[in-house]
N, C-alpha and C positions, 0 to 999 in steps of 0.2 A: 697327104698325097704328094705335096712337090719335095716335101725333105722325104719320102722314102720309105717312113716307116711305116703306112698302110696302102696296102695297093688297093686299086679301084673297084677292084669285086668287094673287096670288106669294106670299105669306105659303102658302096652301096650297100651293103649287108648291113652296117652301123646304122647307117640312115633310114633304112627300113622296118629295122627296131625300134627307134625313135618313133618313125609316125605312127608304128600299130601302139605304141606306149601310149601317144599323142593320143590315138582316135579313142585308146580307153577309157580313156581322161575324162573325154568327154560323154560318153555314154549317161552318167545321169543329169546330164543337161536336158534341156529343151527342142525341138523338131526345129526350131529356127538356127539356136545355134550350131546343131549338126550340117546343117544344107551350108550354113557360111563355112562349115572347115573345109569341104570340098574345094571352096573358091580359092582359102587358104593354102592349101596342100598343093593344088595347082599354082598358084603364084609362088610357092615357094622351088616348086621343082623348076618351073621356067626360069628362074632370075636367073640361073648361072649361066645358060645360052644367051639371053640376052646382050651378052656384053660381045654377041659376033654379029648383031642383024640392028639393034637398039638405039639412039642416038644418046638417049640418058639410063642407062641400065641404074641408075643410082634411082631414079622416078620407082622402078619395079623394085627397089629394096625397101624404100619407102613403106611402100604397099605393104609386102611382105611382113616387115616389122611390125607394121602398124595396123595393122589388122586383126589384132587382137583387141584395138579399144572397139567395135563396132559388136564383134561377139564378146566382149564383156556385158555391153549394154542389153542385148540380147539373151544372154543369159539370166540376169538380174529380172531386168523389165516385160522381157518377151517380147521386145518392139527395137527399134533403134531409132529413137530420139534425133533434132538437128543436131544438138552438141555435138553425138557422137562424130558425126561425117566433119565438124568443124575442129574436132581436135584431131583427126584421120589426114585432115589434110595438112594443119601447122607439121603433122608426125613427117608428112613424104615429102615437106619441103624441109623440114630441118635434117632429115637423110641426104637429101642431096645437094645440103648447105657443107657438112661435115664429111662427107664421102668424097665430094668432088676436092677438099682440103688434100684428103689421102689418095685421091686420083691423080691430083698433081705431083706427085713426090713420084710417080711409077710411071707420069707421060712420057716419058722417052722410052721407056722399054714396053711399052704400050702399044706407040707406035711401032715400033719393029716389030709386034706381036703381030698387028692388023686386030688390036682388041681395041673396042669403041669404048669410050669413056664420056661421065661430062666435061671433066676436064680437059680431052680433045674437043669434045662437040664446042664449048664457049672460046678455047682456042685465047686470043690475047683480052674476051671479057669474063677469064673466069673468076676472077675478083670480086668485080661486079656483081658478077650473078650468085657468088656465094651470098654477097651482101642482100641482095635482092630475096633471096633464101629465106633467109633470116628475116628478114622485114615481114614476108607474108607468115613465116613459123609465128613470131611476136605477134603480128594482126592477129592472126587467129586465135591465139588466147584473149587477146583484149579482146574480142569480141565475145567468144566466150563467158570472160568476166564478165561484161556490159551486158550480155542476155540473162545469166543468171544470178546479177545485180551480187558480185561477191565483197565481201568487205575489204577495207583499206588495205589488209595484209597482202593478199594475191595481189594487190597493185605494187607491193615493194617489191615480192620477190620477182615480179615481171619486170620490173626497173633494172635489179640483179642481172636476171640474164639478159636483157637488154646491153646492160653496162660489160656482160662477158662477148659476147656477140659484137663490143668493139674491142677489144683485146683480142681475139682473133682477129680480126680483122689488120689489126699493126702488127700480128704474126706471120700474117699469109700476103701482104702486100706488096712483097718483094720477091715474093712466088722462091723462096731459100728452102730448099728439100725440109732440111732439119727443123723450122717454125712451122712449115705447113704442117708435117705430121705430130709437132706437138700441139697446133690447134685440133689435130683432128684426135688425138687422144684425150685434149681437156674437154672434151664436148659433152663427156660427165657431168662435167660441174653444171654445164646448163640444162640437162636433162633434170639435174637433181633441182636446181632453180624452179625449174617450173612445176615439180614435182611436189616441191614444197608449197606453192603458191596454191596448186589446187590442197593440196591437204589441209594447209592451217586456215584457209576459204571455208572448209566445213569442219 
């Protein structure tokens, strides 16, 4: 939409395909997981107003994303487990640990926007609170591990993205456009970190 080459009726037309694709999808699932796509479908349509009313519109991307691990579980099990809500939430703070990175690169034209960021909202602690991000993203997999007693493996590659989560950290700490948004494009590698850590766990 902002470079031009689809205007806002097809962009909605696009999207709308998407979700009926979406909701086919899901058709031979379970009566649990269909009730959670509704909740999905609505958090997804809201996040983009968010960022005019919201203090952390990055907390509602979170969700958004991450709201696929609670109906995975739901699908599978029929039920949703603690885990699930425990790794739902490491998911909305490592969103707004790596967003808020790419929020700072666009706070100044932001502000002229009148668009709410976290990166306005923490203002001179957004540092900090990336880091703080990240601490409770890593809790909640150790805890994770610690509840469902995983082997030594999940505990390295949690060391891993622990150890990437400070290399960000000496990227974004001088708040320089150009480090902040390459922390916020390597934040692959720490997705794929912990990625790996539940997978070779089982």
């Amino acid at each position: 939409i902002t470079s031009g080459k689809i205007s806002g009726k097809e962009a909605l037309a696009v999207a709308g395909t998407l979700a009926l694709v979406a909701f086919l999808l899901i058709q031979p699932l379970n009566a649990l997981t269909k009730e959670l796509s509704f909740f999905a479908l609505a958090v997804a349509i809201l996040y983009p107003f968010t960022k005019r009313f919201f203090a952390i519109p990055q907390a509602v991307l979170g969700i958004a994303f991450g709201f696929g691990i609670p109906m995975a579980y739901a699908a599978v099990l029929g039920f949703i487990p603690p885990e699930a809500w425990i790794l739902l939430i490491g998911n909305i703070f490592w969103a707004i640990a790596y967003d808020t990175a790419y929020a700072m690169v666009d706070r100044d034209d932001d502000v002229k926007l009148g668009i709410k960021t976290s990166a306005i909202t923490f203002g001179r602690f957004d540092v900090l609170a990336i880091c703080i991000c990240y601490g409770i993203c890593l809790l909640s997999f150790a805890v994770l591990g610690w509840l469902l007693a995983f082997p030594t493996i999940f505990w390295i590659f949690l060391g891993l993205a622990l150890l990437l989560a400070i290399y960000y950290f000496q990227l974004i700490k001088d708040r320089q456009k150009e480090k902040c948004f390459l922390a916020f494009r390597r934040n692959n590698w720490f997705g794929m970190s912990l990625f790996l850590a539940i997978a070779f766990a089982y």
